[in-house]
C-alpha positions in Angstrom: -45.9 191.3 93.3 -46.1 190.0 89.6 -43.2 188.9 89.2 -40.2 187.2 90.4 -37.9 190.4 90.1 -40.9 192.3 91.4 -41.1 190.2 94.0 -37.2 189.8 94.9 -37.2 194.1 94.9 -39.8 194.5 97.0 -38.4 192.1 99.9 -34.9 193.2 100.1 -35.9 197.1 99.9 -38.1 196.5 103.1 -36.4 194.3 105.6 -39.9 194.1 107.9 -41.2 191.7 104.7 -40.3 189.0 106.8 -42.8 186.2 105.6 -42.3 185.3 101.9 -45.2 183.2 99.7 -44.2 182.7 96.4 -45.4 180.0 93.9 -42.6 178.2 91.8 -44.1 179.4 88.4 -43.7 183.4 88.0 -43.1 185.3 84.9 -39.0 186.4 84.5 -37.8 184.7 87.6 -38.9 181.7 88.8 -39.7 180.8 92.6 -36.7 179.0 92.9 -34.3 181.3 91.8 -36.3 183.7 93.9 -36.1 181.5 97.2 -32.3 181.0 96.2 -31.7 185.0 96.1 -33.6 185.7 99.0 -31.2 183.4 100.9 -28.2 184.6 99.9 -28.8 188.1 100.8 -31.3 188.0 103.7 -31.3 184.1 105.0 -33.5 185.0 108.2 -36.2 185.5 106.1 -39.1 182.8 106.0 -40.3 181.5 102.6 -42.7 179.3 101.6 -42.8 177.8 98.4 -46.2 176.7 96.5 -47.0 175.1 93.5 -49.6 173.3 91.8 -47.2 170.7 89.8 -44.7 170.3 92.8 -43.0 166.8 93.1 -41.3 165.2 95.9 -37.6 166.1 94.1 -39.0 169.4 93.9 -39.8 170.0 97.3 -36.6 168.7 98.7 -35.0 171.4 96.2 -37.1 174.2 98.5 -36.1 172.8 101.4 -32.4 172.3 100.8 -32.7 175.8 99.2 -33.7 177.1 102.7 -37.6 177.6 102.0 -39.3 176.9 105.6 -41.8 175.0 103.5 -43.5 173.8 100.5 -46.9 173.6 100.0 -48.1 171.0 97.2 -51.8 172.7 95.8 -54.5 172.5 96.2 -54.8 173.1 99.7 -56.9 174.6 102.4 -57.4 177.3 104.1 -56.8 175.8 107.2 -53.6 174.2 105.7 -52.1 177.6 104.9 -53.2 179.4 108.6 -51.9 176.5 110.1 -48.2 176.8 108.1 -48.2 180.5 108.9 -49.1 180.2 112.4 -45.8 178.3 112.6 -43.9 180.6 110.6 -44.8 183.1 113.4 -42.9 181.3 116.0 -40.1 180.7 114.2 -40.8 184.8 113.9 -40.4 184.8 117.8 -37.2 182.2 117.6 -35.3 185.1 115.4 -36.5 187.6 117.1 -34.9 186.1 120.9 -31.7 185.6 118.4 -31.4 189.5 118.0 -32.2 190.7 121.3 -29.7 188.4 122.7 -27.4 189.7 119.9 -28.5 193.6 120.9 -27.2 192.7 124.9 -23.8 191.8 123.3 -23.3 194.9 121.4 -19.4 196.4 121.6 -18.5 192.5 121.9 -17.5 190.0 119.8 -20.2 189.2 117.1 -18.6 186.2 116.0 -19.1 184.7 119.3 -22.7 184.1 118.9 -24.5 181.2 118.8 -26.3 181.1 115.7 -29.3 178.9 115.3 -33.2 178.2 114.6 -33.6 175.4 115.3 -35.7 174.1 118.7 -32.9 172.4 120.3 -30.4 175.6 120.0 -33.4 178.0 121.2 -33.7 176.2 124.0 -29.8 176.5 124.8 -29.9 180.3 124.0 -33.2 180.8 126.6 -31.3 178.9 129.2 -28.1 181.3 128.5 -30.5 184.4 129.1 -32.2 182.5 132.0 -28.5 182.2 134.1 -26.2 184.6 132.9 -26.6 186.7 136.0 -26.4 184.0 138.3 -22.8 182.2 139.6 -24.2 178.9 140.0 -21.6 176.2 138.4 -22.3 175.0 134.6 -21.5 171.8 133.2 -21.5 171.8 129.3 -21.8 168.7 127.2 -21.7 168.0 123.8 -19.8 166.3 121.3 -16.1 167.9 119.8 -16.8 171.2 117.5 -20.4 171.7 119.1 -19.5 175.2 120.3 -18.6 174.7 124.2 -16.5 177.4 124.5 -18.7 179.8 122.4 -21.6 179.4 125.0 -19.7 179.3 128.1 -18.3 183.1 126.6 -21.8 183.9 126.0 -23.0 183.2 129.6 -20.1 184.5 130.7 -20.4 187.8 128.2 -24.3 188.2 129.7 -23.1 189.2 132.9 -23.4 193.3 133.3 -19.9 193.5 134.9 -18.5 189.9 133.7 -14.4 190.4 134.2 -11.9 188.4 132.8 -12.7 184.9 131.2 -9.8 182.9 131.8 -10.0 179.5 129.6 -7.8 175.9 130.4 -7.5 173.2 128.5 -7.8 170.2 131.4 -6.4 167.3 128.8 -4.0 170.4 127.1 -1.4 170.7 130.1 0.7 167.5 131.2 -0.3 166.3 134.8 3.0 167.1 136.5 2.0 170.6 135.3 -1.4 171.3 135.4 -1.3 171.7 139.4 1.0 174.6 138.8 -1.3 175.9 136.0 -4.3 176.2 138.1 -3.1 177.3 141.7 0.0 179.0 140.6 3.8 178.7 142.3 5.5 180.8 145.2 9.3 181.1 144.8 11.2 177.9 145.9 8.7 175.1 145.6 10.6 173.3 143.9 13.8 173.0 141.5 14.0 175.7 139.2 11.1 178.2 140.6 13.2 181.0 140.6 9.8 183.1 141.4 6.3 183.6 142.1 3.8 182.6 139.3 0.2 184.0 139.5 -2.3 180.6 138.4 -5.3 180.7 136.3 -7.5 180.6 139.6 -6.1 183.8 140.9 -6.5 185.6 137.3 -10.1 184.5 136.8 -10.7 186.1 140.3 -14.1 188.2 139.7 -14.8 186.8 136.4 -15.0 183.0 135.2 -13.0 180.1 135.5 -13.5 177.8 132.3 -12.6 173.6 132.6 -12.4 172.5 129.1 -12.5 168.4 128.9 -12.6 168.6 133.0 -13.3 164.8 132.3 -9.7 164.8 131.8 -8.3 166.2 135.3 -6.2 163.1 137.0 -7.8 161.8 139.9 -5.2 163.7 142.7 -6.2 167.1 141.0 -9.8 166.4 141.3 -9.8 166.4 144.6 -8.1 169.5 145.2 -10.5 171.6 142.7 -13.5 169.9 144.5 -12.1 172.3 147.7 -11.4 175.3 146.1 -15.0 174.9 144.7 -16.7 174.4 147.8 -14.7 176.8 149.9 -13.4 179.3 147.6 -10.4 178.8 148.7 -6.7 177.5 147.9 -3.6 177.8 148.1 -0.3 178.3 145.4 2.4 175.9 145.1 4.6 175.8 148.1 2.8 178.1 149.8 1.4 178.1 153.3 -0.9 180.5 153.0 -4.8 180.4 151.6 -5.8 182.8 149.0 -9.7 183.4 148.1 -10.8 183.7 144.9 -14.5 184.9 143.8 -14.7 183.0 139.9 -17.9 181.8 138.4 -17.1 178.1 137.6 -17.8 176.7 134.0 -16.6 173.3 132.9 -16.9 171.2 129.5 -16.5 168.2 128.2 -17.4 165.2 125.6 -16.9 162.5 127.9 -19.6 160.9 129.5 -19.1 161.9 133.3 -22.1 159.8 134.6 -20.5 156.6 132.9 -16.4 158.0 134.4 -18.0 158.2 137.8 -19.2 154.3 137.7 -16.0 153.6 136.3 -14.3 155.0 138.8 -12.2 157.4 137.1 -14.0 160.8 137.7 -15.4 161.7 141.5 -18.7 161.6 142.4 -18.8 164.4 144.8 -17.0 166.9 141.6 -19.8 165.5 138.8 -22.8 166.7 141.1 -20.7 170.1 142.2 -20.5 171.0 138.4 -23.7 169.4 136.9 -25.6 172.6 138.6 -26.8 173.8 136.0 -26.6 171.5 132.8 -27.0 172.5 128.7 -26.4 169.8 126.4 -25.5 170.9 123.2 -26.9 168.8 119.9 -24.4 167.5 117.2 -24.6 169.3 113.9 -26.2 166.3 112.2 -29.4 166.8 114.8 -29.9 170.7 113.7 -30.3 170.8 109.9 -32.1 174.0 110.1 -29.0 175.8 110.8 -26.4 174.3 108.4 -27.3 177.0 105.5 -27.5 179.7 108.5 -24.3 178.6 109.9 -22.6 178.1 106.6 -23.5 181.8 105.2 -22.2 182.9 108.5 -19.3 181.1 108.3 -18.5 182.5 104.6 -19.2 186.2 105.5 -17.2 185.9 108.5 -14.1 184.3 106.9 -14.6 186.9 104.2 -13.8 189.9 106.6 -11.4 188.1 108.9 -9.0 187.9 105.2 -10.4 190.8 103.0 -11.5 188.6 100.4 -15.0 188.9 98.6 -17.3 186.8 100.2 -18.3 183.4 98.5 -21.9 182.7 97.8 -23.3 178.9 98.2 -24.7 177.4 94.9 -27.7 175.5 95.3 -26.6 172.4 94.8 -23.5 173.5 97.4 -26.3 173.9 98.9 -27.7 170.7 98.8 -24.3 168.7 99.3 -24.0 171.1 102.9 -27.3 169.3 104.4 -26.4 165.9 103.1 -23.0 166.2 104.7 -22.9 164.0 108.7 -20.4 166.6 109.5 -18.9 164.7 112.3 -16.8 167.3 113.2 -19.8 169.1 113.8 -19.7 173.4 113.9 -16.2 173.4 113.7 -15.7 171.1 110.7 -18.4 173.3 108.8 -16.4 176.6 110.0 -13.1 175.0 108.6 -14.7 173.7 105.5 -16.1 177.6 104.5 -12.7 178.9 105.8 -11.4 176.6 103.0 -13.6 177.4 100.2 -13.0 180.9 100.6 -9.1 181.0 100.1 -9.2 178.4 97.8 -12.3 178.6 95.7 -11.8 179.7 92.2 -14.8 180.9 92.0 -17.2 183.3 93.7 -20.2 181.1 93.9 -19.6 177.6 95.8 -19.5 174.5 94.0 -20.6 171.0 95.4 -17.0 169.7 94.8 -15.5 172.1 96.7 -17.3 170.6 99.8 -16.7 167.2 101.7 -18.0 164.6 99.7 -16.9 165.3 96.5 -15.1 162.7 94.4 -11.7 162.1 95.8 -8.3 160.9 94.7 -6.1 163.7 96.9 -5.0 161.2 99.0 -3.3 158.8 95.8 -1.8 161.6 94.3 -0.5 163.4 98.0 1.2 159.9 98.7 2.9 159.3 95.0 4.2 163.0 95.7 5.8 160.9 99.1 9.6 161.4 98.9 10.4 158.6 101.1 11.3 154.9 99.1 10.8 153.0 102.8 8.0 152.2 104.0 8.7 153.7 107.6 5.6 155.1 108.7 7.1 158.1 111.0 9.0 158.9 107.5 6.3 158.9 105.5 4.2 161.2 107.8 7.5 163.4 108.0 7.4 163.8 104.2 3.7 164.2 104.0 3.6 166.9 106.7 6.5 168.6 105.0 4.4 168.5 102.0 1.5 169.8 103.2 3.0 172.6 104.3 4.7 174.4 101.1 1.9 173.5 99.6 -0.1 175.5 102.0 2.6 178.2 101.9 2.6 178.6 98.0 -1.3 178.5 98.0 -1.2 181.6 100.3 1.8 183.2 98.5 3.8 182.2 101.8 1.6 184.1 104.1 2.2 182.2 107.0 -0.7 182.9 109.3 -3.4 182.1 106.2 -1.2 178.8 105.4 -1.5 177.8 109.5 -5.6 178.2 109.0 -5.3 176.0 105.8 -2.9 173.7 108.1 -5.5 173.9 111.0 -2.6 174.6 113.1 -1.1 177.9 114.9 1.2 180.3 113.2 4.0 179.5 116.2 3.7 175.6 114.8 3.9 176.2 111.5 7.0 178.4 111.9 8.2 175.6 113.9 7.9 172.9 111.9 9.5 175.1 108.8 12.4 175.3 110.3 12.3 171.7 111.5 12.1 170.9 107.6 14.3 173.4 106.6 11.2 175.0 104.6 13.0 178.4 103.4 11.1 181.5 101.9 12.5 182.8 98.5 11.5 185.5 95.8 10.2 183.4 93.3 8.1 181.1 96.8 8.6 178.2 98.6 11.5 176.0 98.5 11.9 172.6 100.1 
């Protein structure tokens, strides 16, 4: 190509252009606005940026941008082969990434695991490596790494997978969680007025998922170390054993190794669940993915509430990679979920995104109805606030106000009735 529009035609009307070398000085449009339209529209593509007057601000710009890298001229030959040669594995990376995605066809897409980066590769080659197997999986990672979205891949691998039945071990109180699992025969106890099939006996020929098994009590623990072992167990206030044929998948953020010394999670249970291991990486340890994961995210939240989907500036751009994101994939997903109900505009700003100047929380708290200084009133009033807020950004559509909320629709309808938050023709009234 000549050009940069040249250039920019000729790589979206063929998508097998996959490799992209483009100098940052071109006639019309410049490499960088080049790099930063190829990413928008086709962000699996590899580009590297060159130039002969490149700086070290410059090349951070590429990289930020999403250029795999920048080349500072002159250089050699062997320079460039060796660049490329690396380009081609990233190449084979992608390429893993769609067959995986092909096997999953007819399923959910958003369920995927999206990454480039070494560290989520290897994750996705160990999915591949023992979806067909039942041995036990033990998956660790920090909060919002994408537990659950792994365990359903393994778990959506299988040829014949059946149901996927999820619990949340630190969700359910103790005194209930028994119940939960195993299920209850008519008459155990005060008030079981009839039989209720557990989660065990509806995960029976498909998978069992433990999420935050480091938080099972001690009693419990015991029990699920049988069932387990044997296959076996029985219903509340039941005599007889029933068998149940689950694949066994548990997750947590705790450290187990550390619970076991401490006493507070069995031995025996940690090495019956650690069979086969996969550690997933906090966000800040994958920067490769964040523009990946954050296009993804905008595209997906686009379809999920008919919007037009929101396009990342590049200095939106630049502010996602500089982000710690401690909340990790789920933070990011939340924070593009955000942007695109409440963006004003169609391309992303860096102020729309965490770390942009703040002064919310003064103005949310002089808003504060309460005149004490009673905490549990002053959350009261803030959560009540937060709410018709949410409900008059939305135009009082109560499930996109609950995603704003980070909460469920049931709790938000809740919680307006608690506050006496009543719907009228001209909005919200509190």
């Amino acid at each position: 190509a000549t050009d940069g529009d040249q250039a920019l035609a000729l790589a979206l009307a063929d998508p097998r252009l996959q490799l992209i070398l483009t100098d940052v000085r071109l006639p019309k449009k410049d490499g960088m606005q080049l790099l930063s339209e190829l990413m928008q529209a086709s962000p699996e593509r590899t580009v590297i940026v060159m130039s002969a007057y490149g700086s070290i601000e410059m090349a951070v710009a590429a990289l930020q941008a999403g250029a795999y890298h920048f080349l500072s001229k002159p250089f050699g030959k062997d320079v460039l082969l060796h660049t490329v040669g690396k380009a081609e594995e990233r190449f084979a990376l992608i390429e893993e990434n769609r067959t995986l995605k092909s096997r999953l066809t007819g399923r959910d897409p958003d369920g995927m695991l999206i990454g480039v980066s070494p560290s989520i590769q290897q994750v996705l080659q160990k999915v591949q490596k023992i979806a067909s197997f039942q041995s036990t999986v033990l998956i660790t990672g920090e909060s919002g790494t994408g537990k659950e979205v792994v365990a359903r891949l393994i778990h959506g691998l299988r040829p014949d997978p059946g149901p996927f039945v999820a619990v949340n071990c630190g969700a359910i109180p103790e005194n209930l969680l028994e119940s939960e699992l195993f299920g209850v025969v008519r008459g155990a106890y005060t008030g079981a007025t009839e039989n209720r099939t557990g989660l065990l006996a509806q995960a029976h020929q498909g998978t069992l998922f433990l999420d935050e098994v480091g938080e099972l009590p001690l009693a419990l623990q015991v029990k699920l170390l049988r069932v387990i072992q044997e296959g076996v167990f029985r219903p509340l206030g039941s005599g007889q054993e029933t068998r149940a044929v689950v694949r066994w998948m548990a997750a947590t953020a705790r450290d187990l190794p550390s619970a076991v010394a401490a006493g507070t999670f069995r031995e025996d249970l940690f090495y019956r669940l650690n069979v086969v291991p996969i550690h997933l990486p906090p966000l800040r340890d994958r920067p490769e993915d964040l523009l990946l994961l954050g296009r993804h995210f905008l595209a997906r939240s686009a379809r999920r509430h008919g919007v037009e989907e929101k396009v990342l500036s590049a200095a939106a751009a630049a502010r996602l990679t500089q982000h710690p994101w401690p909340g990790n994939v789920r933070e990011l997903e939340n924070w593009m979920e955000r942007v695109t109900i409440l963006g004003e505009h169609r391309e992303v700003q860096p102020e729309d995104l965490p770390g942009a100047p703040a002064g919310t929380a003064i103005s949310l708290l002089e808003e504060v109805t309460s005149e004490t200084l009673s905490i549990k009133q002053a959350t009261r009033d803030i959560e009540k606030l937060l709410i018709t807020k949410a409900l008059n950004i939305t135009g009082g559509k109560k499930f996109a106000a609950s995603q704003l909320l980070e909460i469920s629709e049931r709790a938000l309808q809740y919680k307006m009735k608690i506050y006496q938050i009543k719907e009228t023709e001209k909005g919200i009234s509190r």
